[in-house]
C-alpha positions in Angstrom: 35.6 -13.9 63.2 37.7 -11.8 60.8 36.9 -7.8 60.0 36.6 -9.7 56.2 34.5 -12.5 57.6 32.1 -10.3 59.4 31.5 -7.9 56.3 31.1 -10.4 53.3 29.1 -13.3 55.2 26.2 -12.5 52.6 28.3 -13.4 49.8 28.0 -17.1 51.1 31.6 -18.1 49.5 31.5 -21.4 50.7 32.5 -24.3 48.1 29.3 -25.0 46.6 27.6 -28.8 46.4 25.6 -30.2 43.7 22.3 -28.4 45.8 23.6 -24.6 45.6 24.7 -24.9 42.1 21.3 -26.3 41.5 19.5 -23.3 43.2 21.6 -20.7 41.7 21.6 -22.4 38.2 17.7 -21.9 38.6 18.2 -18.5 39.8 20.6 -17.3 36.7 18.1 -19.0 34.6 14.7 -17.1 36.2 17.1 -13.8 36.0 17.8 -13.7 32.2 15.3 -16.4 30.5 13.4 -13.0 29.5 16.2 -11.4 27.6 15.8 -11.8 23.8 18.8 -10.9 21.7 17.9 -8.2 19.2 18.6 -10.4 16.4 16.1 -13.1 17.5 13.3 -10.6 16.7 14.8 -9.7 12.9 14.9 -12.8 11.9 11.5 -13.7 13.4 10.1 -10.6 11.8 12.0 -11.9 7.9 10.2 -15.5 8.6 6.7 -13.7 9.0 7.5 -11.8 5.8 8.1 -14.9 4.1 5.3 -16.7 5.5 3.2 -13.6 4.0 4.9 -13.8 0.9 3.6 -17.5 0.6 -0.2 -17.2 1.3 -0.1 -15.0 -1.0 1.1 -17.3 -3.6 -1.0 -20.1 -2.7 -3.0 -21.7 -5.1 -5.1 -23.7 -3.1 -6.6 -20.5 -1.6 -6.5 -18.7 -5.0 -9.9 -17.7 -6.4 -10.7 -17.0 -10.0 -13.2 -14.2 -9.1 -10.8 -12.1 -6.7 -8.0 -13.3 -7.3 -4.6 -14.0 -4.7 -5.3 -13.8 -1.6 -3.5 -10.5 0.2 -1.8 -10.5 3.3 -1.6 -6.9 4.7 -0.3 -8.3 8.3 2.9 -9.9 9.5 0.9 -11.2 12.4 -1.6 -13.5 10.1 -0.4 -16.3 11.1 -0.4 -16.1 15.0 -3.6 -15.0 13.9 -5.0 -17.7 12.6 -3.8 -20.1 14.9 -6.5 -18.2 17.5 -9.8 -18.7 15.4 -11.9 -21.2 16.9 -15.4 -20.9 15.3 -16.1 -20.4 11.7 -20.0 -19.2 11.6 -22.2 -20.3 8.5 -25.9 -20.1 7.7 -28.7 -22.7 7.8 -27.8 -23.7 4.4 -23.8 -24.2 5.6 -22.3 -22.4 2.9 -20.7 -19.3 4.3 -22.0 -15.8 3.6 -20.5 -13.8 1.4 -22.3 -10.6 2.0 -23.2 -9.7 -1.6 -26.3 -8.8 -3.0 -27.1 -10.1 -6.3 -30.4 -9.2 -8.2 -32.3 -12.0 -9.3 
């Protein structure tokens, strides 16, 4: 065996079949499928502006009384995609915690 043999043999510089590029394709891919370009998160960030822009112009959820809805978060809609329960009283209607005198 060569001086250069014996140093690099870690470096494994044989010609590489379909099975190594396989293994190190998965390896480059594990390595750097958690970087996110910078620019990935502006844009992401200008869509969820957008999308806040457009609930608040939405007329199916517009309300004579109040008004527009507001959206005061950028995360609203990630949001909503989470709520699972909606809770109601006996009568169904949902509370609206106001107390009229009658």
């Amino acid at each position: 065996m060569k001086n250069n043999q014996r140093i690099q043999f870690y470096l494994n510089l044989s010609a590489p079949g379909g099975a190594e590029f396989f293994i190190k394709f998965l390896t480059y891919w594990v390595a750097y499928s958690h970087l996110i370009p910078i620019s990935l998160y502006v844009v992401l960030e200008m869509i969820k502006i957008g999308q806040a822009w457009l609930i608040g112009k939405d007329m199916d959820i517009y309300d004579p009384e109040t008004g527009y809805s507001l959206c005061r978060n950028s995360d609203l809609i990630e949001e909503m995609g989470q709520v699972e329960f909606i809770f109601s009283d006996k009568t169904g209607t949902l509370t609206c915690n106001v107390m009229e005198f009658k």
